[in-house]
N, C-alpha and C positions, 0 to 999 in steps of 0.2 A: 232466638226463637226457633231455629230451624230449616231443614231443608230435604224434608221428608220427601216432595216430588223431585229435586236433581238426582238424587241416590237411587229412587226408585226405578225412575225412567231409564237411568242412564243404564243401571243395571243389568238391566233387561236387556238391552243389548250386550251387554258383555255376554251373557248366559247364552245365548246364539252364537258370537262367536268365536267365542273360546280363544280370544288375546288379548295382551295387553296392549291399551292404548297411552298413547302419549301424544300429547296435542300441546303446543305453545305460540302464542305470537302477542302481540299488541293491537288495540283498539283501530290502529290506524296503520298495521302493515299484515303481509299477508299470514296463511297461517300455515304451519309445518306438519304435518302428519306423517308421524313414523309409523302407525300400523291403521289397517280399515275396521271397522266394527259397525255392526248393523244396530242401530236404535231401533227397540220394536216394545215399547211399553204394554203390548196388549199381550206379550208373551211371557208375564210373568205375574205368575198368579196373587189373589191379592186374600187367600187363605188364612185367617190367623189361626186357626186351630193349631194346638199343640207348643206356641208360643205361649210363657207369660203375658201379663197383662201391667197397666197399670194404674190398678184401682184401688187400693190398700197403701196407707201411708210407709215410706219404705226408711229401714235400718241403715241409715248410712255408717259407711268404717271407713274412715282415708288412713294412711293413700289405698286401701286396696279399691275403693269404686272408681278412685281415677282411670282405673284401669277396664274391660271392655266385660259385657255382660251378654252372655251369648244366647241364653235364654229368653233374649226379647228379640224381635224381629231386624227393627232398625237402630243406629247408633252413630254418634259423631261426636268429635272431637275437633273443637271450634277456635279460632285466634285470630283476632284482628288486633292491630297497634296503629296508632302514630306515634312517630317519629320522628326528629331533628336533627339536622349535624350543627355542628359548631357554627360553622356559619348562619344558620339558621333556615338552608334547605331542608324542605320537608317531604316527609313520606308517608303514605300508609301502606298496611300491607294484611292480607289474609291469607292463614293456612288453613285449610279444612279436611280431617279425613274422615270418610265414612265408613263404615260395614252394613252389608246387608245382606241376614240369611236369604237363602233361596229356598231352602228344605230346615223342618225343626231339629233336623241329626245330622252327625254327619254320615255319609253311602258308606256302605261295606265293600270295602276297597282297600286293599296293600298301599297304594302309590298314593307318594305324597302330594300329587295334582289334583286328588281326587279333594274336595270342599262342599260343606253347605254354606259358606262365605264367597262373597266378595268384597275387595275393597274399593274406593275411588279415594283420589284427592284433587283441590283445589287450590291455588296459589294462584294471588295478584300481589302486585306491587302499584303505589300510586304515586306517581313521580311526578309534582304541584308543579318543581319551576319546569321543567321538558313539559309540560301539559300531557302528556303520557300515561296509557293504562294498561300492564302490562297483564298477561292472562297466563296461564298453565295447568292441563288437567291430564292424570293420570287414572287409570286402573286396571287393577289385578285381580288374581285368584292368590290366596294366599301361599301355598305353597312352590317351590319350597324355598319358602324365608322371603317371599317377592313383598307380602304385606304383613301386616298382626297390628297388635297390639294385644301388651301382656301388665301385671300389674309385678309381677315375681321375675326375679328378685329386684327391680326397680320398674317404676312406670316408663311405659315406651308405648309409640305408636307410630308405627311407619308406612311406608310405599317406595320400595325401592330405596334408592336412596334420600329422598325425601322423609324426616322424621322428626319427631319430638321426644328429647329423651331425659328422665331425672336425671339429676346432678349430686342428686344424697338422696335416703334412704325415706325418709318422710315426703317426697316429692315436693318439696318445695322451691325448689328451684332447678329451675327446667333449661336445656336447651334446645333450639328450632335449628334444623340444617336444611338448604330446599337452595336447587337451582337448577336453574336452565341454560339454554343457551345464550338466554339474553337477559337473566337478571337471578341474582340471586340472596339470599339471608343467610344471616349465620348469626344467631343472637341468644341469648342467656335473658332467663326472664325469673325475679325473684320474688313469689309471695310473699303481700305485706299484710293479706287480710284472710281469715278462716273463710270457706267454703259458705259463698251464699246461697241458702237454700230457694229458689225460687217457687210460684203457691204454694200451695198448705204444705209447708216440710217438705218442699221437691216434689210432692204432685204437682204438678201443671196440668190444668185441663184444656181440653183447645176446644169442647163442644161440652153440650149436657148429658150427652150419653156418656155411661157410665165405663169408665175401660179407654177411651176415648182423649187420652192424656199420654204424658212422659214424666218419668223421671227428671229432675231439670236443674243444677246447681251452675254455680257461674262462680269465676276466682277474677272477681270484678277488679280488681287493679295488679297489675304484674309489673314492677318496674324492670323495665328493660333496655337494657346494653348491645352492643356489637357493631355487626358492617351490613351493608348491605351494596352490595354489586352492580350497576346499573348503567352501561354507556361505555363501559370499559375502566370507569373509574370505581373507588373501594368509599365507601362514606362511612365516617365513625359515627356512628346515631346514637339517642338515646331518648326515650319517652316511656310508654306507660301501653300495656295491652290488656285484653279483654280475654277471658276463656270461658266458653259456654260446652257443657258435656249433656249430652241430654239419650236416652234409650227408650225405647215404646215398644208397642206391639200395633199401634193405632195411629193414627196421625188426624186430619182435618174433621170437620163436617162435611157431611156429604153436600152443605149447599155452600161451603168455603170460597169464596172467588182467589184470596191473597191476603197477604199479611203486610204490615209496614212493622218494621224490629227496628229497635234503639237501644245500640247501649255505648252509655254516656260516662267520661274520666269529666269530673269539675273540676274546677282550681283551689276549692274549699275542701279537698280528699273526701269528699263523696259521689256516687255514684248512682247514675240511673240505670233501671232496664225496663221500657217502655215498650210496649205492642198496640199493636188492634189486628184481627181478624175479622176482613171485608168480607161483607157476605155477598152471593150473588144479588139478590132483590134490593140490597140497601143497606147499608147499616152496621152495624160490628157485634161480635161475636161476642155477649155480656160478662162472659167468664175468664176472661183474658184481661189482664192489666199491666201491671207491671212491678217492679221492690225497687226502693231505696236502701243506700248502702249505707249506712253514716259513718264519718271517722275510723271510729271504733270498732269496725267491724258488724254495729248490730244492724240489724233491718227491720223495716218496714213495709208492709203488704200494699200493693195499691191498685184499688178496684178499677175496674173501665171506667165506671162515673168518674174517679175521680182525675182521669183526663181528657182533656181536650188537643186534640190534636188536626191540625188545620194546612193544608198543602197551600203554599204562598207562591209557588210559581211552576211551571210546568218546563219539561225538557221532551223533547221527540226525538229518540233514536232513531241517526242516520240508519244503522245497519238492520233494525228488526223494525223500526217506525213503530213501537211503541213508545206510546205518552206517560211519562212518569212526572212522580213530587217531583222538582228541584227547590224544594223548600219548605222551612217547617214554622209554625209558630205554635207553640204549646203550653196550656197551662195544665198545671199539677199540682192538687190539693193533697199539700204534703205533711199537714196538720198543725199547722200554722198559722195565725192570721189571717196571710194576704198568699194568693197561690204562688206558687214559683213558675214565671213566664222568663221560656227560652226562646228562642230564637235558634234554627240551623239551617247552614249554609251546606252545601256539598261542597270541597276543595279541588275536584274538578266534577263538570256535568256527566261528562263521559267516562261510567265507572259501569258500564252495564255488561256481565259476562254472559259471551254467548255460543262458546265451544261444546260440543258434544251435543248438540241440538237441542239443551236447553237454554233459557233465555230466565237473567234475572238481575237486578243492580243491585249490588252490594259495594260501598264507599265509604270513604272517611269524610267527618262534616266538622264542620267549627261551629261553636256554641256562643252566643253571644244574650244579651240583657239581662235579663235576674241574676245568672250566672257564666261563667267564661269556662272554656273551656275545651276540648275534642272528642268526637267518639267515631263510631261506623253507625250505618243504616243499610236496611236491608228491606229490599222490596221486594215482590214475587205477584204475581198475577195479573200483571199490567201489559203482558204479551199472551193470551190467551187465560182461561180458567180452570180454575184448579181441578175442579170436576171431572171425577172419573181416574183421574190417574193414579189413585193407589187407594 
């Protein structure tokens, strides 16, 4: 779905103070801060003049749109998995990097420090049998070489050393590198399915106003290989990841409170991507639904009505004391008979990132009743609302 306020907000502080930050720790130890930066969201203008828009059904060409589109305001580059070793210890894990112009050009300037970009990144690992959430966030100014993302002559998108980068020429198979001091990835992920296009042909609308959308595809199943690092020991994993690419010029409704995001690996090689967009006064945002992926590759459009989505039990963050789902029970009339009712669990409660003074749970859940299976979820607006901040 997105994460149009972390990018924004964070941003704004970078643009003040001009370094890079780098922040790591866990849910339950303390947190390491190698450089200060001042968060000041009210310092960064929320202008869209001179950006594209995204209101016109848009030309897709892969691989070159896997790659960053400078002409729209915001942009991300999205990846969650679960994961298993052999023994059948599991993991999840999310990498996320963002860009966000500051200015529609780049300044008339010699020096390679000079940007109308920034970049952030995000990285957790979720480690089921330790009960452990581990967190890490980065950002830069792109030059020179600290971030990008470029589509020529392969797809790549980094932060220092943290990146994702083709393996062949068609992008199809990718690999993730990302570590900390206390955990890290290193994994190969290979497209089994074309580019889902999310609403009408990758419009996505998030409100009625026109413009007021993203760009939106997703490479809904990636099998994926490697290690992952954690405790001091090396795990051989292997499962199944998600990718969501999405660019705008526009992000929520002005009366937006938060979002809850799904997106769903079954055991029958289909796929969900599930939303709702909470509104302040009540209610969900009618334009917002979600696609089915089947088999095959093809998809299926699926309106708000045609889910129901229902919070089956509640968790309160010790650290920010917000009340979030811990639970979902959902039906989804998928054109079938009888609707397809799931069931998700979260694989740990405490999956809520809250570095760089935003505050937001993103986590891997288990799927259970109609169908079986793992995905992540993504909550936002359950520590304060969305209102106003970009």
């Amino acid at each position: 779905m997105g994460k149009f306020f972390v990018v924004v907000t964070l941003i704004a502080g970078a643009v003040i103070a001009g370094v890079v930050l780098s922040v790591a720790g866990s849910a339950d130890d303390s947190t390491e801060v190698t450089a200060d930066a001042v968060w000041d969201s009210s310092a960064l203008s929320l202008d869209h003049s001179g950006y594209a828009r995204a209101i016109e059904p848009y030309d897709w060409r892969f691989p070159d749109d896997y790659g960053p589109h400078p002409e729209f305001q915001t942009e991300w580059w999205y990846y969650t998995g679960n994961l298993a070793a052999d023994d059948g210890r599991r993991f999840g894990y999310q990498f996320t990097v963002f860009r966000r112009a500051i200015a529609p050009s780049e300044p008339e300037s010699n020096s390679e420090w000079r940007s109308n970009q920034v970049y952030m990144a995000h990285l957790t690992l979720t480690d089921v049998e330790a009960d452990r959430f581990h967190q890490a966030q980065r950002l830069s100014r792109p030059g020179p070489d600290l971030a990008g993302a470029a589509a020529d002559p392969v797809y790549r998108v980094w932060l220092q050393d943290w990146r994702v980068e083709a393996l062949n020429e068609d992008a199809t198979r990718t690999a993730i590198t990302a570590a900390t001091d206390g955990f890290a990835l290193d994994l190969v992920l290979d497209q089994v399915k074309p580019p889902a296009l999310q609403g009408d042909g990758g419009l996505s609308p998030k409100s009625g106003e026109p413009g007021n959308a993203s760009y939106y595809y997703s490479l809904s199943r990636l099998v994926t290989e490697g290690t992952i690092t954690v405790g001091g020991a090396d795990y051989a994993v292997s499962g199944a990841s998600w990718m969501d690419h999405e660019f705008s010029t526009s992000a929520l409704g002005h009366n937006a409170q938060g979002w809850d995001w799904f997106g769903l690996h079954l055991d029958d090689n289909r796929e969900l991507m599930l939303g709702q967009i909470r509104l302040i006064e009540g209610g969900v945002e009618p334009v917002f639904g979600g696609l089915l992926i089947q088999p095959d590759g093809s998809t299926r459009k699926l309106a708000s009505e045609d889910l129901t989505i229902t919070a089956t039990e509640t968790w309160t963050s010790p650290h920010t004391g917000a009340p979030y789902p811990a639970g979902w029970q959902i039906m989804i009339d998928i054109g079938e008979p009888e609707p397809l009712d799931l069931t998700l669990t979260p694989l740990l409660a405490d999956q809520e990132l809250t570095e760089g003074g935003m505050v937001y749970w993103e986590g891997a859940v288990r799927i259970t009743g109609g169908a079986t299976g793992y995905g992540y979820a993504e909550l936002t607006g359950y520590s304060g609302t969305m209102r106003s901040r970009f």
